[in-house]
ROGU-360950 format. One record per residue: residue number from 1; residue in one letter; chain; x, y, z of N, C-alpha, C in turn. Coordinates in steps of 0.2 Angstrom, whole numbers. Layout:
<pts>
[NUM "A" "A" [X Y Z] [X Y Z] [X Y Z]]
...
</pts>
This chain:
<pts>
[1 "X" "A" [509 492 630] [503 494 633] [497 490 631]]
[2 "X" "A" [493 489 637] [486 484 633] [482 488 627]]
[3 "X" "A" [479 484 625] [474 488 619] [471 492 624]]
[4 "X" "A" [465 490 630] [460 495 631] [465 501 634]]
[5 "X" "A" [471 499 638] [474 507 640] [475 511 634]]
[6 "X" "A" [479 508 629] [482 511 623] [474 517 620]]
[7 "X" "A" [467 513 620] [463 517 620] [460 522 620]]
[8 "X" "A" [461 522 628] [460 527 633] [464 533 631]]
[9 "X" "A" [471 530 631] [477 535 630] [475 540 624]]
[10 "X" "A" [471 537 618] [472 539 611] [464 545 613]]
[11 "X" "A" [459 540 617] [455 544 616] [456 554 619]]
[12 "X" "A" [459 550 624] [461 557 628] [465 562 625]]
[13 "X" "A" [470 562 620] [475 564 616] [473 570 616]]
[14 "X" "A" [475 575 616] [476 582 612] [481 587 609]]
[15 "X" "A" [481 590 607] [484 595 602] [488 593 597]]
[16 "X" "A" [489 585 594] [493 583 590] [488 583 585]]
[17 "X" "A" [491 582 579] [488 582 573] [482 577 572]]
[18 "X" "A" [476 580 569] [472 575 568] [472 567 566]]
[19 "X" "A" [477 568 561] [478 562 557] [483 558 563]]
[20 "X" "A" [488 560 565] [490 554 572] [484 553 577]]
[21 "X" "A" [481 557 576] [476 554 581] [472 551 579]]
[22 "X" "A" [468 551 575] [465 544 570] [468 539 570]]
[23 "X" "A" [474 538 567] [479 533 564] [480 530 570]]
[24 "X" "A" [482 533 574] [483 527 583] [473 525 584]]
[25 "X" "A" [468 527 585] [465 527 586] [462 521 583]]
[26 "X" "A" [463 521 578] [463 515 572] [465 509 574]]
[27 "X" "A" [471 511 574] [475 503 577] [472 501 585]]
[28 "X" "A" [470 505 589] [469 502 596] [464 499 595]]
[29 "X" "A" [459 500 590] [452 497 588] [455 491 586]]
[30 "X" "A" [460 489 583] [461 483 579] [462 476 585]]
[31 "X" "A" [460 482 592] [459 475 598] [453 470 599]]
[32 "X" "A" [448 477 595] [441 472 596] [437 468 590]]
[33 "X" "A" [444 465 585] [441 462 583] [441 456 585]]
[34 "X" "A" [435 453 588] [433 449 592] [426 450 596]]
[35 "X" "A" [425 458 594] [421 459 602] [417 468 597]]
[36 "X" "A" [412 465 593] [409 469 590] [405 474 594]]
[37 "X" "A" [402 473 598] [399 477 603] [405 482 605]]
[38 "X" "A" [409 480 609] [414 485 613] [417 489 606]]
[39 "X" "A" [417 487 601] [420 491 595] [416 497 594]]
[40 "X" "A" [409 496 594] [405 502 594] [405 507 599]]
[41 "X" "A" [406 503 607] [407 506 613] [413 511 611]]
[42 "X" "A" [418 507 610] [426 511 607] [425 518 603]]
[43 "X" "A" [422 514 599] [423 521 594] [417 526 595]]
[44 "X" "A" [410 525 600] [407 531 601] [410 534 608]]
[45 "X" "A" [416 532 610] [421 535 618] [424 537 610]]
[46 "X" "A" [426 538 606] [431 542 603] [428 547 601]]
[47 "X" "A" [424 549 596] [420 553 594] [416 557 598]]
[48 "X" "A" [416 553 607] [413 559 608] [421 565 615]]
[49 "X" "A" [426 560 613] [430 565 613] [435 571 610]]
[50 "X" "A" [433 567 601] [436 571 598] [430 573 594]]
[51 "X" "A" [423 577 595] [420 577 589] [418 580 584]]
[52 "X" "A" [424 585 586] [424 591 579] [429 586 574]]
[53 "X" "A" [432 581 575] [437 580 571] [433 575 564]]
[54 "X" "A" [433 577 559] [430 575 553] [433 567 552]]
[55 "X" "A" [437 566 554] [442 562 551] [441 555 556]]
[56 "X" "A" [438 559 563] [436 550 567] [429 550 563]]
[57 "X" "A" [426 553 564] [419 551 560] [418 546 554]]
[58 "X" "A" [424 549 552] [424 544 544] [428 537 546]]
[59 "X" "A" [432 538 551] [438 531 554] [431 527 555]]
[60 "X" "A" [429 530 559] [423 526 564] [414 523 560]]
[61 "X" "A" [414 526 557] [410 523 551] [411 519 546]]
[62 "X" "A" [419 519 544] [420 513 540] [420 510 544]]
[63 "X" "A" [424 508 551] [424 502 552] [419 497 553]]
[64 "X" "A" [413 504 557] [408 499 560] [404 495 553]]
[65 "X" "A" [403 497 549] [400 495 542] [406 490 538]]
[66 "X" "A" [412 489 541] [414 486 535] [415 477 538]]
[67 "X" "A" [413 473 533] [414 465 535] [417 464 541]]
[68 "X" "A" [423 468 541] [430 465 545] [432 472 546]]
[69 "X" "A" [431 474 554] [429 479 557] [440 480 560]]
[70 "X" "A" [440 477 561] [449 478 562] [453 478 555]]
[71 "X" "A" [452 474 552] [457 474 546] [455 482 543]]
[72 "X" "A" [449 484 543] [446 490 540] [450 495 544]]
[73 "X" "A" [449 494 550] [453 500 554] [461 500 554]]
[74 "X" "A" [464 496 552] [471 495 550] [473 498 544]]
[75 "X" "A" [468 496 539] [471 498 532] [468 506 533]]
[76 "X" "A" [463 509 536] [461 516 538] [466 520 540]]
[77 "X" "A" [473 517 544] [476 520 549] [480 522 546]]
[78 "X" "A" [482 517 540] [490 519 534] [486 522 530]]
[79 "X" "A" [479 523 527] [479 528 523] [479 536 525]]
[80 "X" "A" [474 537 531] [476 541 533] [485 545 535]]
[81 "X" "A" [487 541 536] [495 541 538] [498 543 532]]
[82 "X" "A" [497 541 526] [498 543 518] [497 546 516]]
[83 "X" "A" [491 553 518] [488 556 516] [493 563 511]]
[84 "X" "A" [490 560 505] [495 566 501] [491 573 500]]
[85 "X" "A" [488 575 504] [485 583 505] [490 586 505]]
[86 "X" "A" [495 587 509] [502 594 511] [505 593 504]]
[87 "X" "A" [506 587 500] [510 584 495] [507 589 488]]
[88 "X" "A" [499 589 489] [496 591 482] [497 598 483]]
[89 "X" "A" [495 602 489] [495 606 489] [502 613 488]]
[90 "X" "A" [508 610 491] [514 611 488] [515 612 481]]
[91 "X" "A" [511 605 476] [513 606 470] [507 612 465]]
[92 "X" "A" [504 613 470] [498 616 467] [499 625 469]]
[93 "X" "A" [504 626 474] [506 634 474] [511 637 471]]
[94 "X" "A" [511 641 469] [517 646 465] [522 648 469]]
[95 "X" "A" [528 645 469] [533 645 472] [535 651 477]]
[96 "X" "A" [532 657 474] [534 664 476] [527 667 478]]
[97 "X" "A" [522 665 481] [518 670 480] [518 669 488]]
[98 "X" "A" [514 673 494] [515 675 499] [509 674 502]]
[99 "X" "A" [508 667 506] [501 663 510] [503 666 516]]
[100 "X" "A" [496 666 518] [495 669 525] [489 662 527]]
[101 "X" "A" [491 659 535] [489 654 540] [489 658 546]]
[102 "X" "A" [482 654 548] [481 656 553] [481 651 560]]
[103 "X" "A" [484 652 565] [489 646 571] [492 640 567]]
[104 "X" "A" [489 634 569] [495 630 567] [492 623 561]]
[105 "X" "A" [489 625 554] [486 619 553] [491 617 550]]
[106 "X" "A" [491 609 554] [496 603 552] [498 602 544]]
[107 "X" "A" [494 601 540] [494 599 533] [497 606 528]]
[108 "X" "A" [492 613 531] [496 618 526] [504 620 530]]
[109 "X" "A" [506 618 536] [511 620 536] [515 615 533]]
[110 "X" "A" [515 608 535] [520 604 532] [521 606 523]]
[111 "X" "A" [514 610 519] [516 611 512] [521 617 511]]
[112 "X" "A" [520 622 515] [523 628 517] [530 627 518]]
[113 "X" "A" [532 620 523] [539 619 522] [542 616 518]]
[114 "X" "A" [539 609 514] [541 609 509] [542 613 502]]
[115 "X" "A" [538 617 500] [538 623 497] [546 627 496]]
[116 "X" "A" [547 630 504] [553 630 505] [554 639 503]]
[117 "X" "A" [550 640 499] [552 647 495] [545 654 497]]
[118 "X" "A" [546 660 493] [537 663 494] [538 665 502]]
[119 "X" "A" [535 671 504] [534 673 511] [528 671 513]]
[120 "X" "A" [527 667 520] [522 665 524] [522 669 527]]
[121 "X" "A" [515 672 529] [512 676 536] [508 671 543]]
[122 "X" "A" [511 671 548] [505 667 552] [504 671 555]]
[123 "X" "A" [497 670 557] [489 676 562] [492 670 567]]
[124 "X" "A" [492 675 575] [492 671 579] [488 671 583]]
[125 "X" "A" [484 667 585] [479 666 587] [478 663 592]]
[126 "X" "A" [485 662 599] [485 659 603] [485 653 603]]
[127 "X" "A" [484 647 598] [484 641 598] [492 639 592]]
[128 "X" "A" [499 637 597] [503 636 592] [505 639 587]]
[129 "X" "A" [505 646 585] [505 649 578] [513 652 580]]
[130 "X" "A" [517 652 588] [522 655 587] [528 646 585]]
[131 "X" "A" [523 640 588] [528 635 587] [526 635 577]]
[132 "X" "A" [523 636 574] [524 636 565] [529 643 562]]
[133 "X" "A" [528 647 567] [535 652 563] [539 651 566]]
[134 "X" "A" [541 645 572] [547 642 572] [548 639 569]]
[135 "X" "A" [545 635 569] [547 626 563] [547 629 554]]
[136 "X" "A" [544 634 554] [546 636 546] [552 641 547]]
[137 "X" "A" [552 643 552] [560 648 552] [566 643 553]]
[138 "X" "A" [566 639 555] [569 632 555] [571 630 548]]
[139 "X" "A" [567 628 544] [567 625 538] [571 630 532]]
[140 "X" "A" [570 638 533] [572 642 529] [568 646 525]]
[141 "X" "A" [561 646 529] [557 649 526] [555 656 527]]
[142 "X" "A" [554 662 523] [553 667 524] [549 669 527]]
[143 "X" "A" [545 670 535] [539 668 539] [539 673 543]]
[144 "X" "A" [534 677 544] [532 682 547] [528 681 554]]
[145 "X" "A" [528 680 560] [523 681 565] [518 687 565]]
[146 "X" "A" [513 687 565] [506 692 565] [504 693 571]]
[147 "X" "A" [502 697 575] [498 698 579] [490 698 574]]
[148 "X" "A" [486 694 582] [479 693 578] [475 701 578]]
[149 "X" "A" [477 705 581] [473 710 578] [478 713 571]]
[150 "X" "A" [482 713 567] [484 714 560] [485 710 556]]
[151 "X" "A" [477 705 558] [475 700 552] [472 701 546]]
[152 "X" "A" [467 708 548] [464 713 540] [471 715 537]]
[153 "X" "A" [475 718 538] [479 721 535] [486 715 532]]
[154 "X" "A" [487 709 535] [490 705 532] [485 703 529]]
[155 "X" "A" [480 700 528] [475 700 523] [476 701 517]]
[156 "X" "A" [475 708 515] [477 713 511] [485 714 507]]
[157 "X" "A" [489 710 513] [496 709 509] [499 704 506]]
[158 "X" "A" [492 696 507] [495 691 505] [491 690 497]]
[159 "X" "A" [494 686 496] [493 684 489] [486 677 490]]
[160 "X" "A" [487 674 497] [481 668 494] [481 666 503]]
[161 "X" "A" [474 666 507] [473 663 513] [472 656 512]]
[162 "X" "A" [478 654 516] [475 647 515] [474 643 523]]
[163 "X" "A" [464 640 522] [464 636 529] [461 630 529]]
[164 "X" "A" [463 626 532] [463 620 533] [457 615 535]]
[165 "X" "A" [452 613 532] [446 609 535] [449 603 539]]
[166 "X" "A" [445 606 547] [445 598 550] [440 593 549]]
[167 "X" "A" [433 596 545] [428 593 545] [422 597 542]]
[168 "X" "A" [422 593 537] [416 595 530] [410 593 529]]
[169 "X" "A" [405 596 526] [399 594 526] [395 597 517]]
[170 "X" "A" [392 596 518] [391 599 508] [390 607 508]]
[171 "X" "A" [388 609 511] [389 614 512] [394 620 517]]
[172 "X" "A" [396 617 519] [400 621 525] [408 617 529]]
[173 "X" "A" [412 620 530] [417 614 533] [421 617 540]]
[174 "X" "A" [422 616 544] [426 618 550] [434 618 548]]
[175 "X" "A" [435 624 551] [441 626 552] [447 631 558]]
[176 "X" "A" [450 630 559] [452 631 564] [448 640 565]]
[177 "X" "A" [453 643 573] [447 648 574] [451 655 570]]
[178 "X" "A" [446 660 569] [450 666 565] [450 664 557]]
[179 "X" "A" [447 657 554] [447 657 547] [441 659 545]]
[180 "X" "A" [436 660 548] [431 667 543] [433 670 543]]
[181 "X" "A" [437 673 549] [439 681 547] [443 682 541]]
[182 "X" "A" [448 680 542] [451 681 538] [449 679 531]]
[183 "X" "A" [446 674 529] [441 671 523] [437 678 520]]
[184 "X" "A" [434 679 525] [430 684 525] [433 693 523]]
[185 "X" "A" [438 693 525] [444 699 524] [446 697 514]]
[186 "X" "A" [448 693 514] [452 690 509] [445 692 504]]
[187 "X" "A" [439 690 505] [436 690 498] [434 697 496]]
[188 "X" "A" [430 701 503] [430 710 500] [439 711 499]]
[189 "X" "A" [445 709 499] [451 711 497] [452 709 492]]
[190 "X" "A" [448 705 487] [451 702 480] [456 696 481]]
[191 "X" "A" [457 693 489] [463 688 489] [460 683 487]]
[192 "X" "A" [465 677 484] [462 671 486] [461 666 492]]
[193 "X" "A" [456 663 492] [455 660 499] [456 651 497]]
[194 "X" "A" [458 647 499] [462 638 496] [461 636 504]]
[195 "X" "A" [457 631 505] [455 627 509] [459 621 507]]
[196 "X" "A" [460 618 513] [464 610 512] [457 604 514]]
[197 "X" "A" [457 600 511] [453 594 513] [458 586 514]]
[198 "X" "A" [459 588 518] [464 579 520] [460 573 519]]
[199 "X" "A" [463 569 521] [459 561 519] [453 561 525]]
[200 "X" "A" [448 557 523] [442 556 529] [440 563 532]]
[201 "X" "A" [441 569 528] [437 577 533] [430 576 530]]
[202 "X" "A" [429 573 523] [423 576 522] [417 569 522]]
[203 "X" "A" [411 574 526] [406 567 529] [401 570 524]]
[204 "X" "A" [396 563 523] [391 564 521] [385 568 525]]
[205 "X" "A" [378 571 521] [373 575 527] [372 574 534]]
[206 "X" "A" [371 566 535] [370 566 540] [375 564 545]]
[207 "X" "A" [379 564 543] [387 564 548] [388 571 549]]
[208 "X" "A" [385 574 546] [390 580 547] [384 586 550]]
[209 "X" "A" [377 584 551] [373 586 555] [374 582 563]]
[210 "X" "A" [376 575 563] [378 575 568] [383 578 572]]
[211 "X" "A" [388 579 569] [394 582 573] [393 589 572]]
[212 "X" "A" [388 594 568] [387 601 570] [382 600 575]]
[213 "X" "A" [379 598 578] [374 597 585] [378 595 589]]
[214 "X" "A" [384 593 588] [388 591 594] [391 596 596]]
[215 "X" "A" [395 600 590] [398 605 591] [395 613 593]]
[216 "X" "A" [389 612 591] [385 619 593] [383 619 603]]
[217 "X" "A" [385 615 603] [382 614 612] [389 612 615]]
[218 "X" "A" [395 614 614] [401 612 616] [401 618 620]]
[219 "X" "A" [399 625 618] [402 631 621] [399 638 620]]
[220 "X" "A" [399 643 624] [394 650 620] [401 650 613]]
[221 "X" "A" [397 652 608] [399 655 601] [404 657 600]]
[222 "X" "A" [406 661 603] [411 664 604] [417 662 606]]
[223 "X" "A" [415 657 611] [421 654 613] [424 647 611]]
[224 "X" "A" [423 645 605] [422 639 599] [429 638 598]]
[225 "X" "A" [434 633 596] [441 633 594] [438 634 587]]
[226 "X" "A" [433 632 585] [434 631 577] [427 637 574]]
[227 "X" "A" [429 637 568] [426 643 563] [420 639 558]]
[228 "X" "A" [414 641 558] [411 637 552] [411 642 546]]
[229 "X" "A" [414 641 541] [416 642 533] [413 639 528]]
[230 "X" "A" [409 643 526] [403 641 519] [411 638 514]]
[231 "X" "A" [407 632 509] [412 632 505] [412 635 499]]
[232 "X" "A" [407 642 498] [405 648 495] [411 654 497]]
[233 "X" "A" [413 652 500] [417 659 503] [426 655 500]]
[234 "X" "A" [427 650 498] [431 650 494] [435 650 489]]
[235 "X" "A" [439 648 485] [440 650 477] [443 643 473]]
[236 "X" "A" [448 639 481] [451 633 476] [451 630 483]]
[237 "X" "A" [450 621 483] [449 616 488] [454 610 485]]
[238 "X" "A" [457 609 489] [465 607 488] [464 599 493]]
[239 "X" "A" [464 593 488] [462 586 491] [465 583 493]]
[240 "X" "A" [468 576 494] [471 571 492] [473 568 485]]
[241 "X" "A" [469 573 480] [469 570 473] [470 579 468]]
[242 "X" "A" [474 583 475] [475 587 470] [471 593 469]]
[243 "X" "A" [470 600 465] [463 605 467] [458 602 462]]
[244 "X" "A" [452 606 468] [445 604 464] [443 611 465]]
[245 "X" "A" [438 613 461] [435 618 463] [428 615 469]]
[246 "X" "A" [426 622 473] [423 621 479] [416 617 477]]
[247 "X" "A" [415 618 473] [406 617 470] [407 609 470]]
[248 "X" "A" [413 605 468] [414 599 470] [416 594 476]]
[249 "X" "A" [416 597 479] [420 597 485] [416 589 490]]
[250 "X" "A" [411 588 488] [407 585 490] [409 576 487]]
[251 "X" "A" [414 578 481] [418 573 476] [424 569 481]]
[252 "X" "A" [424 574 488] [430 570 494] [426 565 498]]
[253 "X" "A" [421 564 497] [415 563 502] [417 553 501]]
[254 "X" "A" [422 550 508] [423 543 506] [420 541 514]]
[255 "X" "A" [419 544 517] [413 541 524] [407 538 523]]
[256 "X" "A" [406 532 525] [401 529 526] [394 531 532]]
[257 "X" "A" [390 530 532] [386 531 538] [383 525 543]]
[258 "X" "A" [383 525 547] [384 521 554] [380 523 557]]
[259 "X" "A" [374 521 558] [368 524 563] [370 524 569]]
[260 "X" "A" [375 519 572] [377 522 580] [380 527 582]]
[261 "X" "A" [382 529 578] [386 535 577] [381 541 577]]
[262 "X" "A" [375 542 575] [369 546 574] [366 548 583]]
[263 "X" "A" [370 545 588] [366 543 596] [370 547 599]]
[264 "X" "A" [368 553 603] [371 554 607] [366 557 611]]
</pts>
């Protein structure tokens, strides 16, 4: 495939996990290095197809900032692809205690199957949540389908909500849809609520003001995929380097800032 088709193909991508979509994203960039201009061009046609996704903001600002704008995006595309988020988080939950997710986030479920043990709950929320109570019924995992209206009530019977950041900011991080509520459920229940942070979700202030101004004019309110989640509403933040508490959270923050990126 030529690089600019290969592109095109990544930029349009949807439903696949963020971190493949970066990671390709990545490498189709590593066409222009030769052509600094259309690099920028590249990377604002991605972002503005993907721009809730935390993780091109962060792709796309290292590269435009770094010397060597394709080797950057190359070495970006394996780290991401490496990313030990599902790896820590696995070794960070108690074997047997009963997590409840909501539709299908990539990172907490791959930890959920390796885990292997403990009853999972998924809320379904329309987006993929019967294809994760297949792929954990697969594996052998003790996994319950929820209807979204008996998500207070599973709430109340799991031991720890765990959701997923697409995309953070010092205060606040996005999360698929249904994860206030349920956040919000779990803390008047006494549950714990664990947030995942993958490689490249957390951006500094002004990235992450850019991409809430992108995302507040996407849709009426209501009708949002994603959930904004104070990082006050939860108990433990689960990195690439393992749990932090949330007050730190700001300690994931490896994006650079690119004023191109600032323009829309």
């Amino acid at each position: 495939m030529h690089p600019i088709e290969r592109l095109r193909y990544v930029a349009r991508a949807d439903g696949s996990p963020q971190s493949t979509i970066v990671a390709e994203s990545a490498r189709a960039l590593t066409a222009f290095a030769d052509d600094p201009a259309g690099m920028v061009a590249a990377v604002q046609r991605l972002i503005a197809h993907h721009p809730t996704a935390g993780a091109m903001w962060w792709m796309g600002g290292r590269v435009l900032t770094a010397p060597n704008g394709a080797r950057e995006a190359f070495a970006l595309s394996e780290e991401i692809e490496d990313d030990p988020t599902a790896r820590e988080l696995t070794k960070a939950l108690d074997p047997e205690v009963t997590v409840l997710v909501v539709g299908w986030p990539p990172e907490i479920g791959e930890a959920l199957a390796r885990r292997g043990s403990g009853r999972v709950m998924v809320v379904d929320t329309g987006r993929e949540s019967a294809g994760l109570h297949q792929f954990l019924d697969h594996r052998g995992v003790d996994v319950l389908l929820v209807p979204l209206e008996g998500l207070a009530a599973a709430v109340r019977a799991s031991d720890i909500v765990a959701i997923e950041c697409e995309a953070g900011g010092p205060d606040a991080g996005l999360f698929g849809a249904a994860s206030a509520s349920a956040a919000a459920v779990a803390r008047c229940a006494g549950v714990e609520v664990w947030a995942t942070v993958g490689v490249g979700r957390m951006l500094p202030q002004r990235l992450w003001d850019a991409l809430i101004a992108r995302w507040e004019i996407l849709d009426e309110p209501w009708e949002l995929a994603e959930d904004l989640v104070e990082w006050t509403m939860t108990d433990r933040v689960v990195g690439p380097g393992g749990p932090i508490e949330p007050h730190a959270v700001t300690t994931l923050t490896t994006a650079a800032l690119a004023p191109e990126l600032l323009r829309f």
